[in-house]
VOBA-1610 file (N, C-alpha, C; in pm, whole numbers, padded with zeros to 5 digits, always signed):
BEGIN
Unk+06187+13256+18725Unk+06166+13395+18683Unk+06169+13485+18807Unk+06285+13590+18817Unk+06272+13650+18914Unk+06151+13794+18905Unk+06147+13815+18989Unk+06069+13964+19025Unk+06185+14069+19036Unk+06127+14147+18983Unk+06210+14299+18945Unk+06159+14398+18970Unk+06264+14490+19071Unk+06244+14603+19134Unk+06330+14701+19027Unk+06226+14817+19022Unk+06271+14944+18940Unk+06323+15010+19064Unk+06438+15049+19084Unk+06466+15157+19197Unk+06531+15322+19182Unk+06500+15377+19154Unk+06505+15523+19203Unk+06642+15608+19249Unk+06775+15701+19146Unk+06859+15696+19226Unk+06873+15868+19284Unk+06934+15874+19390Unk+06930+16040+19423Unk+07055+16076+19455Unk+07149+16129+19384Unk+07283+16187+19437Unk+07360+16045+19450Unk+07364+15928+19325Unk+07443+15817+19360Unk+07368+15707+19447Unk+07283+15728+19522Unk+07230+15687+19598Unk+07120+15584+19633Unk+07059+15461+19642Unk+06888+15407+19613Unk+06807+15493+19673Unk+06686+15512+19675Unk+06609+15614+19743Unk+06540+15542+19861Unk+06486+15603+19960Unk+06428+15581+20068Unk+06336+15437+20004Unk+06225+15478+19959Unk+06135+15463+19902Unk+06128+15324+19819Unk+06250+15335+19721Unk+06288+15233+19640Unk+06297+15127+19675Unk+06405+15094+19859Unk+06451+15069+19948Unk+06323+14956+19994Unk+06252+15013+20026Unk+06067+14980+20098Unk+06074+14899+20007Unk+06061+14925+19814Unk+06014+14825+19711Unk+06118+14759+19698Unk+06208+14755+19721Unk+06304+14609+19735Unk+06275+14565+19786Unk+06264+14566+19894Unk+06234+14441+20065Unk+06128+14408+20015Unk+05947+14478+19970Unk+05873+14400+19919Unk+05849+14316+19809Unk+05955+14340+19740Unk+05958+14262+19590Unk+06059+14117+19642Unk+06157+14153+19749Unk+06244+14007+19764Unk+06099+13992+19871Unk+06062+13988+19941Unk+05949+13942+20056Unk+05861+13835+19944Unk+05811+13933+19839Unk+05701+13831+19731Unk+05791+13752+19675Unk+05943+13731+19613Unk+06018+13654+19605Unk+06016+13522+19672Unk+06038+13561+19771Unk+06051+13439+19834Unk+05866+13388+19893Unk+05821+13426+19885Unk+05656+13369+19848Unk+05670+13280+19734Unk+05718+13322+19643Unk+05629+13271+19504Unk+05804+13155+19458Unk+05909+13139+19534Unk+06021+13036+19569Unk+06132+13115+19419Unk+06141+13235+19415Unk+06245+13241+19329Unk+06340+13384+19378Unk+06375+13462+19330Unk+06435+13608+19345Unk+06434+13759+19340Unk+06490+13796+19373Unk+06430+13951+19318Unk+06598+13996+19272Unk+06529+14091+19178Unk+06668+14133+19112Unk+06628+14309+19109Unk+06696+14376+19090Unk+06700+14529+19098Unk+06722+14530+18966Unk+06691+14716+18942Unk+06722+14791+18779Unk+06760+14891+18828Unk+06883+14946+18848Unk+06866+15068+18865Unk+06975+15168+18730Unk+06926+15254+18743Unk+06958+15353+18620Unk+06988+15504+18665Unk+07139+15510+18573Unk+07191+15621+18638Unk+07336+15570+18695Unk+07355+15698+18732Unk+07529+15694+18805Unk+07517+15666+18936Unk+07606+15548+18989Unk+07594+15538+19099Unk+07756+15402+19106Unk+07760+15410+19230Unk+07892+15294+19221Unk+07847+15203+19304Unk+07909+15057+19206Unk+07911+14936+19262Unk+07880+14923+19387Unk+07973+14986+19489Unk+07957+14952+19636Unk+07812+14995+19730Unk+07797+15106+19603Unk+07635+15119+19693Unk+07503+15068+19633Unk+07525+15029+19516Unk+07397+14960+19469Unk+07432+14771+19503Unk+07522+14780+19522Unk+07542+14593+19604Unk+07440+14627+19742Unk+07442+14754+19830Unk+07380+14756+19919Unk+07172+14709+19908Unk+07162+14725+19778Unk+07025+14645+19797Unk+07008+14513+19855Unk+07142+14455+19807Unk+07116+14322+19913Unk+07078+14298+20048Unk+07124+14447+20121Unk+07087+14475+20260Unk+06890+14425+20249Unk+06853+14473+20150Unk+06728+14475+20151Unk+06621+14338+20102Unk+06764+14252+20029Unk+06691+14102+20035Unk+06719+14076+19857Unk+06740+14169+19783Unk+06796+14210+19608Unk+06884+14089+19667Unk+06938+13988+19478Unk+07015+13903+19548Unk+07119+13968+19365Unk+07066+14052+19294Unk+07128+14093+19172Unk+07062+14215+19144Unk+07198+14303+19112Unk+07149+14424+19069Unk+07206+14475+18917Unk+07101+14475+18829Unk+07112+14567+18654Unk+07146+14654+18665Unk+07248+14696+18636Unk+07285+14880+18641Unk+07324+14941+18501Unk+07228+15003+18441Unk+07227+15063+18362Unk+07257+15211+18363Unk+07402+15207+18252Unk+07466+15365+18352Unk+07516+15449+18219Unk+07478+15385+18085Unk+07476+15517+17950Unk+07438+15642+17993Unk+07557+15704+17945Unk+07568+15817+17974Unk+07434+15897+17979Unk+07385+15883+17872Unk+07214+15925+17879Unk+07145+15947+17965Unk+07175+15843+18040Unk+07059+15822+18189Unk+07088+15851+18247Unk+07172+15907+18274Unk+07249+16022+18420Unk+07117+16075+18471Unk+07058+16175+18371Unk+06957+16245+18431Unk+06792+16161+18348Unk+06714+16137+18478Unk+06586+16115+18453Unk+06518+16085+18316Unk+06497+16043+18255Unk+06406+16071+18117Unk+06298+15943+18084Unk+06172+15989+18131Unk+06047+15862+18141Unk+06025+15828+18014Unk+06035+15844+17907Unk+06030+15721+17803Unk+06161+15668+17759Unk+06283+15743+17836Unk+06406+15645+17814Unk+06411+15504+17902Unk+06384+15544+18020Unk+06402+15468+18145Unk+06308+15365+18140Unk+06160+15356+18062Unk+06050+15294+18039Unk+06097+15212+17951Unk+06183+15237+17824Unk+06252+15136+17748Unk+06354+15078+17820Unk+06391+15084+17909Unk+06511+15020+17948Unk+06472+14934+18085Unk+06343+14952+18126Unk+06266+14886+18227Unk+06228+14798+18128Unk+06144+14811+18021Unk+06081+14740+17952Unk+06169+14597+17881Unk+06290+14670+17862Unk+06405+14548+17790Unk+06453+14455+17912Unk+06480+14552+18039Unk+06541+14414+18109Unk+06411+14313+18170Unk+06296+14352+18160Unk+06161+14273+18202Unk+06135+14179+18092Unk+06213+14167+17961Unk+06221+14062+17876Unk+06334+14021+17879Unk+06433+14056+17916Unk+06619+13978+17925Unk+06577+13933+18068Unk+06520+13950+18131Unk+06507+13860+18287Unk+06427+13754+18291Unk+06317+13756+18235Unk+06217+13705+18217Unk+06117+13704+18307Unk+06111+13806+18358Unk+06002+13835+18467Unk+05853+13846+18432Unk+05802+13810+18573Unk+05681+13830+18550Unk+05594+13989+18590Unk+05673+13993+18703Unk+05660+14099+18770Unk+05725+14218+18852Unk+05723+14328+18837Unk+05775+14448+18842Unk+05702+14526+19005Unk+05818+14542+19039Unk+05789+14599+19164Unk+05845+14754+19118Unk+05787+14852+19192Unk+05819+15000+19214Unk+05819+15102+19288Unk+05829+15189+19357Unk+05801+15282+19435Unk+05702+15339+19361Unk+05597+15435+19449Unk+05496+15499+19384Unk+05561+15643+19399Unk+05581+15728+19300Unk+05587+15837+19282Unk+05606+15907+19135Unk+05624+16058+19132Unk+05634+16091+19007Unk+05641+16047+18874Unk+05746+16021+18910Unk+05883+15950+18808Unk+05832+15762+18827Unk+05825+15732+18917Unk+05763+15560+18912Unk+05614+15548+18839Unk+05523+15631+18823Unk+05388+15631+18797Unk+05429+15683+18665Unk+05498+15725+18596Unk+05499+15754+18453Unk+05525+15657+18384Unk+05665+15613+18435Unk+05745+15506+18391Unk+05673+15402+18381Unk+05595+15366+18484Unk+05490+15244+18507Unk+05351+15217+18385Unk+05348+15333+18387Unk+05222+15331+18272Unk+05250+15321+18152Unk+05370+15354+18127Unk+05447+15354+18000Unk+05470+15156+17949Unk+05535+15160+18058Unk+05573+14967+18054Unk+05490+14925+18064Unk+05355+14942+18117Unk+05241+14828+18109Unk+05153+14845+17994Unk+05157+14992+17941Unk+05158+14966+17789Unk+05237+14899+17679Unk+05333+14900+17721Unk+05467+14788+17608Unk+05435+14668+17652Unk+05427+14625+17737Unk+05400+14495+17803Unk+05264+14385+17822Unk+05163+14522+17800Unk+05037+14459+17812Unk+05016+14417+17976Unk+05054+14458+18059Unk+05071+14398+18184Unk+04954+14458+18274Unk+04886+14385+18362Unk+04796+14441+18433Unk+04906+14600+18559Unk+04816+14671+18595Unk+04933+14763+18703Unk+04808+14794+18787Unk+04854+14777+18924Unk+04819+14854+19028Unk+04940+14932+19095Unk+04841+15025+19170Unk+04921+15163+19252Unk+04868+15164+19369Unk+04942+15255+19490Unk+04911+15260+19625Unk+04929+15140+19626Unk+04995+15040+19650Unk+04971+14905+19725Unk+05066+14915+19869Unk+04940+14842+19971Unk+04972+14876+20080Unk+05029+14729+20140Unk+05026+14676+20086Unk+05101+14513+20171Unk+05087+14345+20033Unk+05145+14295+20087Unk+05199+14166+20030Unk+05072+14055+19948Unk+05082+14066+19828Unk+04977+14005+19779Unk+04902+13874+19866Unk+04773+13862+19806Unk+04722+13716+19857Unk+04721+13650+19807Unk+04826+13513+19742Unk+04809+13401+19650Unk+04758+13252+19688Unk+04676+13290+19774Unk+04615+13146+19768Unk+04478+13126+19699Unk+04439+13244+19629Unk+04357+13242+19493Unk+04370+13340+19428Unk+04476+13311+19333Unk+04515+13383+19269Unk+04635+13494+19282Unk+04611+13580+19208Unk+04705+13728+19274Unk+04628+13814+19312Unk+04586+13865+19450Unk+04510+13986+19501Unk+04602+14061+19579Unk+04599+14196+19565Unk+04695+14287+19587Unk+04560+14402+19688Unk+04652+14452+19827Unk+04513+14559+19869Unk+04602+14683+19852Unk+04507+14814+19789Unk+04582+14934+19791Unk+04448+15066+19872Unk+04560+15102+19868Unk+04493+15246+19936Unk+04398+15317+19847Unk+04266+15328+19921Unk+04216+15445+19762Unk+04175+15563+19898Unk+04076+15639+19761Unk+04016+15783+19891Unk+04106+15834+19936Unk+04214+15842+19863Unk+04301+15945+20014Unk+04342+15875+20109Unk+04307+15750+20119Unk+04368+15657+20244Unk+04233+15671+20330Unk+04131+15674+20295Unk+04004+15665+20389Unk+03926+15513+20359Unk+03998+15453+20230Unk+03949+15307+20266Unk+04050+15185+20158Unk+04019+15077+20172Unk+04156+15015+20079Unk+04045+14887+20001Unk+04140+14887+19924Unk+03977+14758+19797Unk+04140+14652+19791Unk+04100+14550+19776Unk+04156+14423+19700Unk+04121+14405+19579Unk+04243+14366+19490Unk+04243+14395+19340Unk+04307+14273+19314Unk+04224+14220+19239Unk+04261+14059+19133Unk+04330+14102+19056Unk+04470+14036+19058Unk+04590+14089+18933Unk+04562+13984+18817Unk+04539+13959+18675Unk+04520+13843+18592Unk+04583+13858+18473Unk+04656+13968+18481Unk+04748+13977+18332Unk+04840+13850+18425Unk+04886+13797+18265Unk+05061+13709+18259Unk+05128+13827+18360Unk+05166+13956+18309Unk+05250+13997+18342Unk+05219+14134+18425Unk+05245+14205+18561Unk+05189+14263+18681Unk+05282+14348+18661Unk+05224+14519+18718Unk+05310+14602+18776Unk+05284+14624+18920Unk+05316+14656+18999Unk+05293+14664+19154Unk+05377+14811+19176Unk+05287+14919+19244Unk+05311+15079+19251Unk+05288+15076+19376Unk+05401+15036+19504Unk+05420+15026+19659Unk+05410+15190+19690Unk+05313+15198+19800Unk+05263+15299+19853Unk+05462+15388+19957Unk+05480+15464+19985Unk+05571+15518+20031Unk+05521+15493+20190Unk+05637+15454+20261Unk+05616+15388+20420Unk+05523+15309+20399Unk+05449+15218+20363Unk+05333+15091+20360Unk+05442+15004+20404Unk+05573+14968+20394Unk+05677+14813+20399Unk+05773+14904+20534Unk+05792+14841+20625Unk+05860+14839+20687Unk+05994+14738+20720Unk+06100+14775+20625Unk+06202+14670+20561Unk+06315+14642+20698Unk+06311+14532+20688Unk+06399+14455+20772Unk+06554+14449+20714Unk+06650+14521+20780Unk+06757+14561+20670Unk+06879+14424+20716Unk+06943+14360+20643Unk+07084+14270+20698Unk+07223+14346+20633Unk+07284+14219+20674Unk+07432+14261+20622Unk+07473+14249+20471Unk+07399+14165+20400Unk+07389+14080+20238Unk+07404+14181+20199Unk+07508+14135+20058Unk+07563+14205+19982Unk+07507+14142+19805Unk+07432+14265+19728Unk+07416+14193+19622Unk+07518+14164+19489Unk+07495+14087+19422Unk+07575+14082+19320Unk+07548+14199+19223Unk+07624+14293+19117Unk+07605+14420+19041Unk+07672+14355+18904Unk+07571+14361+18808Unk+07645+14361+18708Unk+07596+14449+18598Unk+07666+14531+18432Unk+07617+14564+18444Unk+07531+14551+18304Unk+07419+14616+18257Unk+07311+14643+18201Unk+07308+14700+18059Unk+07315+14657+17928Unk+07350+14774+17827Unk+07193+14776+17747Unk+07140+14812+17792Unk+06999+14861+17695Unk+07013+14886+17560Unk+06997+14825+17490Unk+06976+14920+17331Unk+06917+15037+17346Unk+06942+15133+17311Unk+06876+15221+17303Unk+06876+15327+17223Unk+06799+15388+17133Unk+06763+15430+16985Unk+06738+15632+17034Unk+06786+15680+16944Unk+06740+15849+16945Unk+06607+15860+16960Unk+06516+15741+16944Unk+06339+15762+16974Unk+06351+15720+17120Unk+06384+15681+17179Unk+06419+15649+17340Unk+06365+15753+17387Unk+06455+15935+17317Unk+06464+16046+17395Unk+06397+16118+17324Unk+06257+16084+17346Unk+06172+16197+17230Unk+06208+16304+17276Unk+06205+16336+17438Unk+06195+16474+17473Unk+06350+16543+17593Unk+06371+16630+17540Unk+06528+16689+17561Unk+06494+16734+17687Unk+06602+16704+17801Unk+06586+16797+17915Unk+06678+16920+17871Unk+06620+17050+17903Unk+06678+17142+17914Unk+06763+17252+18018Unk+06684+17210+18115Unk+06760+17278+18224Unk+06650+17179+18361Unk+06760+17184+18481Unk+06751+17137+18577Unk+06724+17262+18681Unk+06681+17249+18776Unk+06642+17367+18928Unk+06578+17310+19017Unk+06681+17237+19073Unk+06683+17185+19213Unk+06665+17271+19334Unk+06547+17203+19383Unk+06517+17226+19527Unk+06628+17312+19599Unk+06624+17362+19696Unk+06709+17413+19756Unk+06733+17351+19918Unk+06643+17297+19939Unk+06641+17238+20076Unk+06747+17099+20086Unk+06817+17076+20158Unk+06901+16983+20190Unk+06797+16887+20193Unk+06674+16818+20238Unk+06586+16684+20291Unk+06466+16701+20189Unk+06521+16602+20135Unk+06407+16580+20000Unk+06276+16535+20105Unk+06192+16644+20034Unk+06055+16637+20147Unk+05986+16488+20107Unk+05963+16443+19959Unk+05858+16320+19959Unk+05948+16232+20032Unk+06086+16235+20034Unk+06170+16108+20108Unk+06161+16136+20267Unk+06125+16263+20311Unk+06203+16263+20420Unk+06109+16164+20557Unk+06165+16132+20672Unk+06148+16060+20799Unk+06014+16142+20854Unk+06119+16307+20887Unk+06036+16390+20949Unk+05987+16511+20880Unk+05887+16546+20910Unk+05817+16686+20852Unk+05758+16799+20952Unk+05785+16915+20963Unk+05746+17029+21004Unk+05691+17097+20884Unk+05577+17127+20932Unk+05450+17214+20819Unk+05411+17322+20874Unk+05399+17463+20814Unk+05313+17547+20894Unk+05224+17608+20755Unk+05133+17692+20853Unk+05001+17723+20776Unk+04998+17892+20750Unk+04902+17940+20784Unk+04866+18073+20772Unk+04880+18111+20918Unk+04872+18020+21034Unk+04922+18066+21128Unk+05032+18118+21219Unk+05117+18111+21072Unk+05268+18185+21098Unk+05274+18356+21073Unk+05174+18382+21010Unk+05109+18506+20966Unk+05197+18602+20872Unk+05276+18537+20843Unk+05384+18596+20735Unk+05500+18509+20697Unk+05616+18531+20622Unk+05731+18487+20585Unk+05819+18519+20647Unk+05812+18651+20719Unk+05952+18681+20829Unk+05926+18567+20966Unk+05830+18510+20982Unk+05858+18453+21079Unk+05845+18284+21099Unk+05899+18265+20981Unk+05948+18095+20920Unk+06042+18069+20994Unk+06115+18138+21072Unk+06247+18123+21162Unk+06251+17994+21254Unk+06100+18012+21319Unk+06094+17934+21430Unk+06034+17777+21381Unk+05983+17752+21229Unk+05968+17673+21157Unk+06094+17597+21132Unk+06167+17664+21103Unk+06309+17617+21025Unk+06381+17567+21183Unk+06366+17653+21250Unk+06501+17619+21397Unk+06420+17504+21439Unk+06341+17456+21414Unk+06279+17296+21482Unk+06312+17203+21403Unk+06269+17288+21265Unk+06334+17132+21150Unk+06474+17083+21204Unk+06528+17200+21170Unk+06686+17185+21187Unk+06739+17116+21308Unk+06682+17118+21403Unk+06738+17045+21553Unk+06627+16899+21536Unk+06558+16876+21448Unk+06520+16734+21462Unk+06584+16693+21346Unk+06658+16759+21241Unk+06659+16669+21123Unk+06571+16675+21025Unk+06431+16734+20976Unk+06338+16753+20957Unk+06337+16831+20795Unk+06250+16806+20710Unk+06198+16877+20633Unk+06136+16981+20637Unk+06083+17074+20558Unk+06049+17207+20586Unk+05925+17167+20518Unk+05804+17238+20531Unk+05663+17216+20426Unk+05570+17332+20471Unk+05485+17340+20421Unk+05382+17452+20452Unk+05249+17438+20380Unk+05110+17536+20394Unk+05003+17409+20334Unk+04960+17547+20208Unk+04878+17517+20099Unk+04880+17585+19958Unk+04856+17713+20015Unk+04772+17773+20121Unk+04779+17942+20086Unk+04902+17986+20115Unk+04960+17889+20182Unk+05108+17944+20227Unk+05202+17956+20070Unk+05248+17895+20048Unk+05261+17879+19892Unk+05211+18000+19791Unk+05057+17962+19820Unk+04986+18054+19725Unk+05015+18206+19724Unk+05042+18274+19834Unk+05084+18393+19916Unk+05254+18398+19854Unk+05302+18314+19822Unk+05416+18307+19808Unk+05522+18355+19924Unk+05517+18285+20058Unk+05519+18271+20186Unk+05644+18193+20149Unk+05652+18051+20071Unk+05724+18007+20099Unk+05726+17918+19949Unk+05824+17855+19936Unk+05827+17795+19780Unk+05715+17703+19731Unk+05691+17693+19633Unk+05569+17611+19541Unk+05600+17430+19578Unk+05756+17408+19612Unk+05809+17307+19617Unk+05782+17232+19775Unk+05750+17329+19892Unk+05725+17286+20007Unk+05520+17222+19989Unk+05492+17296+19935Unk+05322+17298+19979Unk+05301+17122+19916Unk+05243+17065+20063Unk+05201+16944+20089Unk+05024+16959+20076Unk+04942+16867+20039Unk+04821+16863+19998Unk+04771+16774+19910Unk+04664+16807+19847Unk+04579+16660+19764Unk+04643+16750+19621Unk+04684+16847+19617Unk+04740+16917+19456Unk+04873+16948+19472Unk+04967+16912+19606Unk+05048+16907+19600Unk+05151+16827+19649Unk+05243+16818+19703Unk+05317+16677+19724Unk+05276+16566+19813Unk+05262+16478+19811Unk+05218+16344+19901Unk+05343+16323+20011Unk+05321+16359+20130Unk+05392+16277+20188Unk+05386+16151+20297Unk+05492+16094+20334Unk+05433+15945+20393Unk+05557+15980+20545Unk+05555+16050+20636Unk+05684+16035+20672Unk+05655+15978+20824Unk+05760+15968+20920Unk+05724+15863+21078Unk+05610+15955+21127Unk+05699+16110+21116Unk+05614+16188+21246Unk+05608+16338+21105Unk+05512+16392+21103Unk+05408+16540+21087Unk+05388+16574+21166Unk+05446+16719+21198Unk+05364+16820+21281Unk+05347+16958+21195Unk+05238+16975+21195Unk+05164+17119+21152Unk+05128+17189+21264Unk+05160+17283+21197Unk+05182+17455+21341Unk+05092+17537+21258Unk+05031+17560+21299Unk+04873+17664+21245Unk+04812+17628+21117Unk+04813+17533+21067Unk+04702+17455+21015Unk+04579+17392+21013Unk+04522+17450+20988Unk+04326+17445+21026Unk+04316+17324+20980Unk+04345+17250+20858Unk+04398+17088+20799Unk+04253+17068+20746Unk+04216+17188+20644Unk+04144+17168+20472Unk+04152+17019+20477Unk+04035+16984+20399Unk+04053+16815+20363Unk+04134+16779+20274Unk+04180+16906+20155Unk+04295+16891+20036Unk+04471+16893+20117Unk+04445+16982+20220Unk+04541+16948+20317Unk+04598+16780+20377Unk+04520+16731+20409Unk+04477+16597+20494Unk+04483+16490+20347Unk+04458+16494+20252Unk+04471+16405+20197Unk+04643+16357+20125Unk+04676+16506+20173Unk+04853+16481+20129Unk+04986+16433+20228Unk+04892+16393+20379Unk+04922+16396+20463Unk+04892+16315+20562Unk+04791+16223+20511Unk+04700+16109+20612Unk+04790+15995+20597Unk+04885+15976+20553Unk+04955+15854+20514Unk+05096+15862+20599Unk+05079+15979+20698Unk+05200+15998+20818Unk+05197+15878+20930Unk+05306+15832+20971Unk+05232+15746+21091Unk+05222+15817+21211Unk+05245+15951+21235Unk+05228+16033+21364Unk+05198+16172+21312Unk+05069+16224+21370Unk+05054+16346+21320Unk+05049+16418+21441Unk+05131+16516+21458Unk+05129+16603+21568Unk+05068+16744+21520Unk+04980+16817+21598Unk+04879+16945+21513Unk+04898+17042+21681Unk+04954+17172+21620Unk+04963+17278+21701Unk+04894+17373+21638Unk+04752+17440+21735Unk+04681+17554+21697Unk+04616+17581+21810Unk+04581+17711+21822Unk+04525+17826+21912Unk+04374+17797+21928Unk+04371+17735+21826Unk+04200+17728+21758Unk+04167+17592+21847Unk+04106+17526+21960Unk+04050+17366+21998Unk+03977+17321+21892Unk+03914+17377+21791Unk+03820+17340+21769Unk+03815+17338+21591Unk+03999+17363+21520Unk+04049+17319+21435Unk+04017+17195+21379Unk+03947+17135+21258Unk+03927+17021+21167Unk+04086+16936+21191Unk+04158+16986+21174Unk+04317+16883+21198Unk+04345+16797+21307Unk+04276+16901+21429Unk+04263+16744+21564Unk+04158+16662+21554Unk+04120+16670+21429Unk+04025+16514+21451Unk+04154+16399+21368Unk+04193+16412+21302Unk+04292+16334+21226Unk+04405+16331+21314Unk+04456+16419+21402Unk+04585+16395+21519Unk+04613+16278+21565Unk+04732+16262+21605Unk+04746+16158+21713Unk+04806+16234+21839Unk+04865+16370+21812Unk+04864+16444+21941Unk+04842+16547+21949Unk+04779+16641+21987Unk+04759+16775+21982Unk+04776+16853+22096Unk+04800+17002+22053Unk+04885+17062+22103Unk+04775+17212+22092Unk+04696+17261+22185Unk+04617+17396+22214Unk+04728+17488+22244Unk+04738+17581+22182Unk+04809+17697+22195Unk+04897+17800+22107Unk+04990+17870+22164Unk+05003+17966+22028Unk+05154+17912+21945Unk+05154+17875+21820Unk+05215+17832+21763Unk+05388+17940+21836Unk+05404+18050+21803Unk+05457+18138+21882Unk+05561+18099+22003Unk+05440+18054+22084Unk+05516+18020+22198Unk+05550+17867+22213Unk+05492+17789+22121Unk+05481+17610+22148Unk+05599+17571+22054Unk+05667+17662+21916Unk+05760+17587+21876Unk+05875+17639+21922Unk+05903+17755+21927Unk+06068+17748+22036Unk+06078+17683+22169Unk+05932+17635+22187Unk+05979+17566+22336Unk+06040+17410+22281Unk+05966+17368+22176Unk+05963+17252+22119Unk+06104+17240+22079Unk+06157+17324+22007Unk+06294+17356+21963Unk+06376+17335+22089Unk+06381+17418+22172Unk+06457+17397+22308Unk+06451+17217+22376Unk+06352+17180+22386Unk+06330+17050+22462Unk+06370+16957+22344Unk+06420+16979+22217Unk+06482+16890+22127Unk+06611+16891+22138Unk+06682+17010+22179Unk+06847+17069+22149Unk+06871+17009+22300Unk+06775+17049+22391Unk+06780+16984+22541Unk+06850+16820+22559Unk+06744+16716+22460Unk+06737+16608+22444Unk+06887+16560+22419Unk+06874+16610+22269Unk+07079+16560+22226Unk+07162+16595+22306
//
């Protein structure tokens, strides 16, 4: 019985994220002496969903009815749910996000299956199935006895650091039954982001606060993203002010992110701030203020005026390349 990864597609594409829950679903694979197989759903071509094999996938389900082009969590939940009985799996690996945490709750109701979320590393089976995940915001982690027959596993975003090869998986493809109750609910219109670097996926993040002191002067925000590669973000009054889109504001009410390196430029770093954001592996914090709540959570900090510290920052990046 192999293990089965739900993966995530964006523009044709596997997602960052998904990527992480492959490598950990073939990693527990080969623990427990059998395979991991992928699901992925949606449009995408052969040559790039064989690329899960890079990630240790040794077969990939591709389910590509027209239907599923775009997103739909109780379609995609039936069609997770059917190939987790045509495979015969026991267990379901996933990325944790939006769209994975719906879907997930959905199937472990059809399934009866125990589910954990946030999981931060590779079960313990030498009694039993114990899985450790993140709780608090990432201020402390519990071990969780898995004892259903049948497991969901909701991999924390950056927790797996995947070891990528040359392997190529096998693709074949996937036909779900699937019934007009599939799609209880109609998408109607789509309104995509506007930013090129999907922020929950992205590497890098640039954030600013109220210490930009307006919207005309996001300039020097944006000219840093842009010369590192970087996402754009900002923290809720920024948002709230309507400073900058509803879609950037990172926080405990708004998007989670997990990325290498965070830096926030005049962010005082609220604890609702910090909890959307503690899961960075480098937090860099620029403010005027020493004595800012955000340099206690830093790993580097930076005294001074946002003003003058990110066009220099900008320059010594464009310097670099």
């Amino acid at each position: 019985m192999s293990v089965l990864i739900f993966t995530e597609l964006d523009n044709g594409a596997i997602k960052k994220s998904s990527l992480e829950a492959v490598f950990y679903g073939a990693e527990l694979a080969k623990m427990q002496g059998t395979s991991a197989t992928v699901l992925a759903i949606g449009d995408a071509s052969e040559a790039e969903l064989a690329k899960a094999g890079n990630f240790g996938a040794t077969k990939v389900l591709h389910a590509n009815d027209a239907r599923l082009v775009v997103s739909n969590i109780q379609a995609y939940a039936s069609v997770l749910t059917e190939a987790v009985n045509a495979d015969g799996t026991d267990t379901v690996i996933l990325a944790k996000s939006s769209l994975g945490d719906a879907v997930a709750a959905r199937v472990a109701a059809k399934l009866k299956a125990s589910i954990v979320s946030n999981v931060t590393a590779l079960p313990n089976l030498s009694n039993g199935f114990v899985v450790t995940r993140s709780i608090y915001t990432g201020k402390a982690f519990a071990s969780v006895s898995m004892k259903s027959h049948k497991k969901i596993i909701a991999i924390k975003k950056n927790a797996v650091s995947p070891v990528e090869t040359d392997t190529l998986a096998k693709v074949e493809v996937f036909s779900p039954a699937l019934s007009d109750a599939d799609f209880g609910v109609k998408l109607v219109a789509t309104h995509k982001a506007s930013s090129t670097i999907s922020l929950p996926e992205a590497d890098l993040v640039v954030s600013a606060g109220r210490g930009l002191k307006g919207p005309e002067n996001w300039g020097i925000v944006e000219d840093l993203a842009n010369a590192l590669g970087a996402a754009t973000a900002c923290s809720k009054p920024v948002s709230d002010l309507d400073w900058r889109p509803h879609h950037e504001h990172v926080g405990q009410t708004g998007i989670k992110v997990s990325p290498n390196l965070y830096i926030a430029a005049g962010i005082s770093g609220a604890i609702q701030h910090l909890a959307g954001v503690n899961s960075s592996k480098v937090i860099v914090v620029i403010n005027k203020d020493p004595e800012a709540p955000f340099f206690k959570a830093a790993d580097y900090g930076i005294v001074g005026d946002v003003f003058d510290i990110l066009p220099r920052l900008t320059k010594a990046v464009l310097a670099a390349k």
